[in-house]
C-alpha positions in Angstrom: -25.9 7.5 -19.3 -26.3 5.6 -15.7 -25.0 2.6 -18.0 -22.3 3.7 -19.6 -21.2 5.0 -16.3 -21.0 1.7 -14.7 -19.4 0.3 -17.9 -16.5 2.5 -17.3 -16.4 1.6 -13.7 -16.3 -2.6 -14.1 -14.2 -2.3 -17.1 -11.5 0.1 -15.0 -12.0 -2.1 -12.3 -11.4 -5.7 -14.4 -8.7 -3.8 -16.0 -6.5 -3.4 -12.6 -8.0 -6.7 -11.1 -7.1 -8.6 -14.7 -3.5 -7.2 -14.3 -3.2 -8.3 -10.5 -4.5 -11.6 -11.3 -1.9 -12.2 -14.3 0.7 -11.0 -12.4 0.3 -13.9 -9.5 2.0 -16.6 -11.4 4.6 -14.5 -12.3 5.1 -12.9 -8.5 5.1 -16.2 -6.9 7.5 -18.0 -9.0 9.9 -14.8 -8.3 9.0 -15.2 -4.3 9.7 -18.6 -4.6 13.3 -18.7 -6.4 14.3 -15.9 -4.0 13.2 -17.5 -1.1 15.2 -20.8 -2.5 18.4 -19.0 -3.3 18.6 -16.5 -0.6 17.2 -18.7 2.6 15.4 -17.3 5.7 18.3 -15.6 7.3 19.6 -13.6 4.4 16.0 -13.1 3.4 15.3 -11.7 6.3 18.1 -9.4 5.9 16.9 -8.1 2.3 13.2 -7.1 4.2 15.4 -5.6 6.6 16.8 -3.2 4.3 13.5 -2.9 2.4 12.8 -0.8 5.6 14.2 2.2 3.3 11.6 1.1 0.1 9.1 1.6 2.9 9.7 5.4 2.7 7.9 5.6 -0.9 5.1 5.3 1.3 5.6 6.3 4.8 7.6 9.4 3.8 5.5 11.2 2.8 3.9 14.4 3.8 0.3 13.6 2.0 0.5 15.0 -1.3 -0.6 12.5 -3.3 -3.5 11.4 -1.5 -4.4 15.2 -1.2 -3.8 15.4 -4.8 -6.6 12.7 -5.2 -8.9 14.3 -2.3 -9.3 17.6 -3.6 -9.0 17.5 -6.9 -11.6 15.1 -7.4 -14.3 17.2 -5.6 -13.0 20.2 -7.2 -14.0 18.2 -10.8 -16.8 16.9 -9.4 -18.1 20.8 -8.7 -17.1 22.0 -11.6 -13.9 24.2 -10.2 -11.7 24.2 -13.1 -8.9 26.6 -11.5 -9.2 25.5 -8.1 -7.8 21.9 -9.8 -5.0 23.3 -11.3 -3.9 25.4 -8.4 -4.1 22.5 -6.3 -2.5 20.4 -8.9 0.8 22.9 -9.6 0.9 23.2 -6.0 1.0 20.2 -5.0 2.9 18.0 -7.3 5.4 20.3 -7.1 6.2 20.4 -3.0 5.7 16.3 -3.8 8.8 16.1 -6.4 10.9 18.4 -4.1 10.3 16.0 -0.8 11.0 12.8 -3.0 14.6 14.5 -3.7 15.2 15.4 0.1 13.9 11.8 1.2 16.6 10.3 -1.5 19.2 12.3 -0.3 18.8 11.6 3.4 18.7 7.6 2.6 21.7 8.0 0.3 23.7 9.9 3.3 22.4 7.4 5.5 24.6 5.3 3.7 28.0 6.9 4.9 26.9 5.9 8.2 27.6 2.0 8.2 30.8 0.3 7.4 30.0 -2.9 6.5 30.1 -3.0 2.5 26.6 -5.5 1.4 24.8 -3.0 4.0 26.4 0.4 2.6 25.4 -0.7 -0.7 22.1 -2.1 -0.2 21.4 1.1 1.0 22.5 3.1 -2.2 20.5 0.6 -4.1 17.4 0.6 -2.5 17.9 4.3 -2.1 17.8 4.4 -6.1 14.9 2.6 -5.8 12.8 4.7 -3.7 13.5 7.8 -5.7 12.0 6.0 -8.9 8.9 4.9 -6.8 8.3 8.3 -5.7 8.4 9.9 -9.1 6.2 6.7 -10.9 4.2 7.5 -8.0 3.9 11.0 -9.9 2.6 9.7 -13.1 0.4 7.2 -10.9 -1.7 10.1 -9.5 -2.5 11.8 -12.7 -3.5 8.5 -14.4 -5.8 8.0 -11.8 -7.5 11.6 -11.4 -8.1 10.8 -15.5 -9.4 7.6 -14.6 -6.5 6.4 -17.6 -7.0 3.0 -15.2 -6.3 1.1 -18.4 -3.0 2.4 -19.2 -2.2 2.4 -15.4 -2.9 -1.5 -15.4 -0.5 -2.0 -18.3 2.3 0.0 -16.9 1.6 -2.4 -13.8 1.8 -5.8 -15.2 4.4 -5.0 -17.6 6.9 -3.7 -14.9 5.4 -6.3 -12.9 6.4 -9.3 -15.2 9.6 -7.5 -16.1 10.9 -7.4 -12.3 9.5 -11.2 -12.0 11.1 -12.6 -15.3 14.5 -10.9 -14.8 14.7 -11.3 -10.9 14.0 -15.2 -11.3 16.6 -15.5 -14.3 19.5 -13.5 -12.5 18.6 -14.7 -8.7 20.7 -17.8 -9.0 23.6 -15.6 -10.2 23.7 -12.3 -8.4 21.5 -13.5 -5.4 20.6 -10.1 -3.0 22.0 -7.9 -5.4 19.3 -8.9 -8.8 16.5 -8.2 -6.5 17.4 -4.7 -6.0 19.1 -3.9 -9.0 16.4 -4.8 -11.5 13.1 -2.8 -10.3 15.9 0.1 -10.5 15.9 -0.8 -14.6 12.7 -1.7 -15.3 11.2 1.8 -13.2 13.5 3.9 -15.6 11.5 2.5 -18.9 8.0 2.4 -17.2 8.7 5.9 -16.1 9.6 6.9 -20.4 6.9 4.8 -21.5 4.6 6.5 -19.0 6.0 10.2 -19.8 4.9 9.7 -23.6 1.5 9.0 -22.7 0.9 12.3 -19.8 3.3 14.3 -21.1 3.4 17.8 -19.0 1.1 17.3 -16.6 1.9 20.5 -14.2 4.1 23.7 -13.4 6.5 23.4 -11.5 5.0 26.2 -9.5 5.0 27.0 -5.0 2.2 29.5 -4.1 2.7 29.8 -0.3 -1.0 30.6 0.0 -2.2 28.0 -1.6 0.6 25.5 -0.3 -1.0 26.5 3.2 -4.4 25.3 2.1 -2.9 21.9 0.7 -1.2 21.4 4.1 -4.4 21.9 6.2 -5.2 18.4 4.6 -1.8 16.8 3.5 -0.5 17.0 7.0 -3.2 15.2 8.5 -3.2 12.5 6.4 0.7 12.8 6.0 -0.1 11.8 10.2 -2.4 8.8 9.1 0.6 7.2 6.8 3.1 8.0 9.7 1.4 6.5 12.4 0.6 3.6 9.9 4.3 3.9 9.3 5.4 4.0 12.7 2.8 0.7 13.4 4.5 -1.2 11.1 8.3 -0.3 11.5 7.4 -1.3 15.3 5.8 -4.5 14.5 9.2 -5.1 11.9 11.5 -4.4 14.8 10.4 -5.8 17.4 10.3 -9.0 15.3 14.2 -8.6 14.5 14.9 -7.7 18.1 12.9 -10.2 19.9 12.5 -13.0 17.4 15.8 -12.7 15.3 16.3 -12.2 11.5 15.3 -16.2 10.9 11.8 -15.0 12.1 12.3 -11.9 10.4 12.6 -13.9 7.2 9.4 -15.8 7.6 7.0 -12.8 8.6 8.5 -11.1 5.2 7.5 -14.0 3.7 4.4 -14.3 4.7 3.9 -10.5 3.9 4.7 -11.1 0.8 2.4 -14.0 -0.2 -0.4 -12.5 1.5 0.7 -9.0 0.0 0.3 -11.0 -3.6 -3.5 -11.3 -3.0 -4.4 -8.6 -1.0 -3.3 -6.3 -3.4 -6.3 -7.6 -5.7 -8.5 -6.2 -3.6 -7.7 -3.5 -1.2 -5.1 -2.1 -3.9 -6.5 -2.2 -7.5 -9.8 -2.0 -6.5 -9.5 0.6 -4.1 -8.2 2.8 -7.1 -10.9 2.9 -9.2 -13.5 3.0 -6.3 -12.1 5.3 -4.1 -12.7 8.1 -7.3 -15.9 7.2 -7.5 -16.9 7.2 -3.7 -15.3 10.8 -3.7 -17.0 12.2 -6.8 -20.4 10.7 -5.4 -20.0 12.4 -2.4 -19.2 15.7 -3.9 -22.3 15.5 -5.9 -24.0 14.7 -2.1 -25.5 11.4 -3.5 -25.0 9.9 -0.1 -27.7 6.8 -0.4 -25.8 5.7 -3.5 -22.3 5.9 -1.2 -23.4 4.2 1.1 -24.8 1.3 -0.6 -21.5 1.3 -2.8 -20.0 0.9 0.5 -22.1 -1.8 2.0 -22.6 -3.7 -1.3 -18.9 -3.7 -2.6 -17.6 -4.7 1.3 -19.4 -7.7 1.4 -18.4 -8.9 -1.7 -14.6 -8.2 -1.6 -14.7 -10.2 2.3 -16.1 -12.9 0.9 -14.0 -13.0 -2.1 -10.6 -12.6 0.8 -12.2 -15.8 2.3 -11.9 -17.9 -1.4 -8.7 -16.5 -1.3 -7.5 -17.9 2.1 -8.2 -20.5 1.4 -6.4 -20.8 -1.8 -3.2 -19.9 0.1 -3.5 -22.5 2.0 -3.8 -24.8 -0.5 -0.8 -23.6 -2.3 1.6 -23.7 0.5 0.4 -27.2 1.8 0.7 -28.3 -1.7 3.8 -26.3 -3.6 6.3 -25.3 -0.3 7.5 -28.5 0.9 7.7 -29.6 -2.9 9.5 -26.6 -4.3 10.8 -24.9 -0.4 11.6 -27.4 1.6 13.8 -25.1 3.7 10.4 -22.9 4.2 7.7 -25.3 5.3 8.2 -23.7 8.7 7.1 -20.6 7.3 3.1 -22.2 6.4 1.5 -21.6 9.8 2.8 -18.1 9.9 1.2 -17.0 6.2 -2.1 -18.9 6.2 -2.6 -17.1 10.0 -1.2 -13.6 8.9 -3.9 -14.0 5.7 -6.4 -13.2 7.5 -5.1 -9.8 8.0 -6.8 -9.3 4.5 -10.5 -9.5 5.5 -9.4 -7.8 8.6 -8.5 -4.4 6.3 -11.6 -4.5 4.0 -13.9 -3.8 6.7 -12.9 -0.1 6.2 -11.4 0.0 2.9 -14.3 1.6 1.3 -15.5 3.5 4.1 -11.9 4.8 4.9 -12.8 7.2 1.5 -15.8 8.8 3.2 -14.1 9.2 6.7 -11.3 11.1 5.2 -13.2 13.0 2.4 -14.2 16.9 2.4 -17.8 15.8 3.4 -16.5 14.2 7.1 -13.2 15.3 7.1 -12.1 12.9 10.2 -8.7 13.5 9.0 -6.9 12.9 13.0 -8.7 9.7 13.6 -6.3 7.2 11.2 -3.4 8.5 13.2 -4.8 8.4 16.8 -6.0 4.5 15.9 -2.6 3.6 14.2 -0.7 5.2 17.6 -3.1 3.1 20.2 -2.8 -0.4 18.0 1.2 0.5 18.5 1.0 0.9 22.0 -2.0 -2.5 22.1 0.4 -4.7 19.9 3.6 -3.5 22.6 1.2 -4.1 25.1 0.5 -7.6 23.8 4.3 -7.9 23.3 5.2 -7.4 27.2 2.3 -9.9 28.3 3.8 -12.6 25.5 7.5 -12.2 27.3 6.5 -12.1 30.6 4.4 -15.1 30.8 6.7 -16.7 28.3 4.6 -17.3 25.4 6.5 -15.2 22.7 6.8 -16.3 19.0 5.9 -15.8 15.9 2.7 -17.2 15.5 1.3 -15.7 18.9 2.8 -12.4 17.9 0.6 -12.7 14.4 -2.1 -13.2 16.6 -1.5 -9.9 18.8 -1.3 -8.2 15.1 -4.6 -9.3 14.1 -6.2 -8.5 17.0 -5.0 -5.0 16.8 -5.9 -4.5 13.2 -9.5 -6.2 14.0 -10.0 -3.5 16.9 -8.6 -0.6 14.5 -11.3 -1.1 11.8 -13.7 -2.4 13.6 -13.6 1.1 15.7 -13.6 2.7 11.6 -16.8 0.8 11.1 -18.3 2.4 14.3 -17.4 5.7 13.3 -19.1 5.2 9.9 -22.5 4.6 11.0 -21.9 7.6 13.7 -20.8 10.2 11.6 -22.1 9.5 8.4 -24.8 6.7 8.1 -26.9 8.4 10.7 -26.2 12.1 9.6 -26.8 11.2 6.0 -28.3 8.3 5.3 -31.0 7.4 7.8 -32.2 10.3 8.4 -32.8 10.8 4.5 -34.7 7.5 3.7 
């Protein structure tokens, strides 16, 4: 039984990782030819307005990852009716935000005259909508660990938006990038609908929609702050640093976003299930060396995977980008960001699960790295030191302190209260 378990776990886990890793070629060509055919300024101006794609996950008020929380203990404990309750409930209050955040961005809209902005907008407004309801079918593929069918919705969408992006980009520039994940999310969405079919009732029980909120709005707090970190770091970097810099941090977001997303996305999926359903069945040695084991071994992995980046922007930018070879310093430094984050990917899970419940610290450490980096900001201007590669520098730092301080509350609250004391 112990093996087939761990079957199902490395082959859910290879299945998400296998379609990450297939999708790389495909993603960087796309970032590439968009890079070539837009150049940093305008580049800089499509991240700007991906400000409002942001929202899929920064406007949220926690449903999803509630979703996820609760109904996986709930399973776990063998609480059939507190999962559909929970499920009705929630999904439902998620669906009616998604509308009210689309109809905000769309209104948005009305406020700006100039035309490429107004419709930029509209389009990435579309956009976010479809995010938020694949988003939807995302969840319930994950709480039926259907990790296999998730990973082929992924890279097929994935090489759809690369393939048709890279053909069109020389054609439509700015306006192929945004109009084709708008296509491709409408068939993924059908394709995905035939598999879950009805998955819950459209259903609000204020009782129980109380209960949901005593979690989802602490967490929603955690993505907001997160949220509120990065539209700061974003904005300063437009104000102070113009949209030319603008263009070369979304670059480098996006390069290092490409591999990061290996790790601290696909596998974070699968394991994050199985940290929660462990800990609802209070097999905390076996969490805990999950957490340690699995750590190590994703760091070291982000460390091959530097310094891959680095060979492929020394090598393929000044061949294929000429225009971006001042964009190399900034990626290979902002990679490290990726190491950085694993420290506390796993042992995010426990902090915010129903056996710790730390729910307020995310936020409160995403607030104080705001206010650090804007502090770091102020001693870069004063003393005249400000650019982009120094204010990378401030961002690491902050991130370093952030989960380093995650790691420290790990051993507090739940190594020595669980673990040590049990061996």
């Amino acid at each position: 039984m112990i093996y087939k378990i761990k079957s199902k776990s490395i082959k859910d886990v290879f299945s998400m990782v296998s379609a990450q890793v297939l999708l790389r070629p495909f993603q960087i060509a796309k970032s590439f030819l968009v890079a070539k055919y837009l150049g940093p300024e305008i580049y800089g101006i499509l991240k700007s307005t991906e400000l409002i794609k942001m929202l899929n996950k920064f406007g949220s008020l926690g449903f999803k990852p509630t979703i996820i929380r609760n109904v996986t203990t709930a399973r776990a404990q063998g609480n059939k009716n507190e999962e559909i309750d929970i499920k009705n409930n929630a999904y439902t209050a998620e669906l009616i935000l998604s509308i009210i955040i689309v109809l905000i961005s769309l209104v948005s809209s009305f406020f700006f005259t100039n035309y490429l902005i107004k419709i930029s907008i509209i389009l990435s407004s579309l956009g976010l909508f479809l995010s938020k309801i694949f988003g939807l079918f995302e969840t319930e593929l994950r709480l039926n660990k259907e990790f296999t069918y998730l990973s082929r919705f992924i890279l097929l969408q994935g090489i759809l938006n690369s393939v048709f992006i890279s053909l069109t980009v020389p054609f439509f520039n700015f306006y192929s990038v945004l109009c084709i994940p708008i296509a491709t999310s409408i068939f993924i969405i059908f394709r995905i609908f035939r598999i879950t079919n009805k998955f819950f009732v459209f259903k609000l029980n204020w009782l129980k929609l109380k209960d949901i909120f005593k979690v989802s709005i602490p967490l929603t707090f955690g993505t907001l702050s997160y949220g509120f970190f990065k539209y700061s770091e974003r904005i300063i970097i437009i104000t102070f640093l113009g949209l030319k810099a603008t263009g070369i941090f979304g670059f480098a977001e996006t390069i290092v976003t490409i591999f990061s997303s290996l790790l601290i996305g696909s596998v974070m999926k699968v394991r994050g299930i199985k940290i929660l359903e462990e800990l609802g069945k209070r097999n905390y040695s076996k969490v805990n060396n999950i957490v340690f084991k699995e750590t190590s071994i994703l760091i070291l992995i982000s460390l091959l995977f530097i310094g891959l980046i680095v060979i492929l922007l020394k090598y393929f930018i000044p061949i294929f980008l000429p225009d971006w070879t001042i964009a190399i310093n900034a990626t290979i430094l902002y990679s490290f960001c990726i190491p950085i984050k694993l420290l506390s990917s796993y042992i995010a899970f426990v902090i915010k699960s129903p056996t710790i419940g730390k729910l307020k610290f995310e936020p409160l450490m995403y607030l104080f790295i705001t206010l650090l980096m804007l502090i770091g900001l102020l001693i870069l201007k004063y003393y005249k030191y400000l650019s982009l590669i120094n204010f990378i520098i401030v961002i690491l730092f902050c991130l370093l302190f952030m989960h380093l301080c995650y790691v420290a509350l790990y051993m507090q609250s739940f190594y020595f209260k669980f673990v040590y004391k049990n061996d």
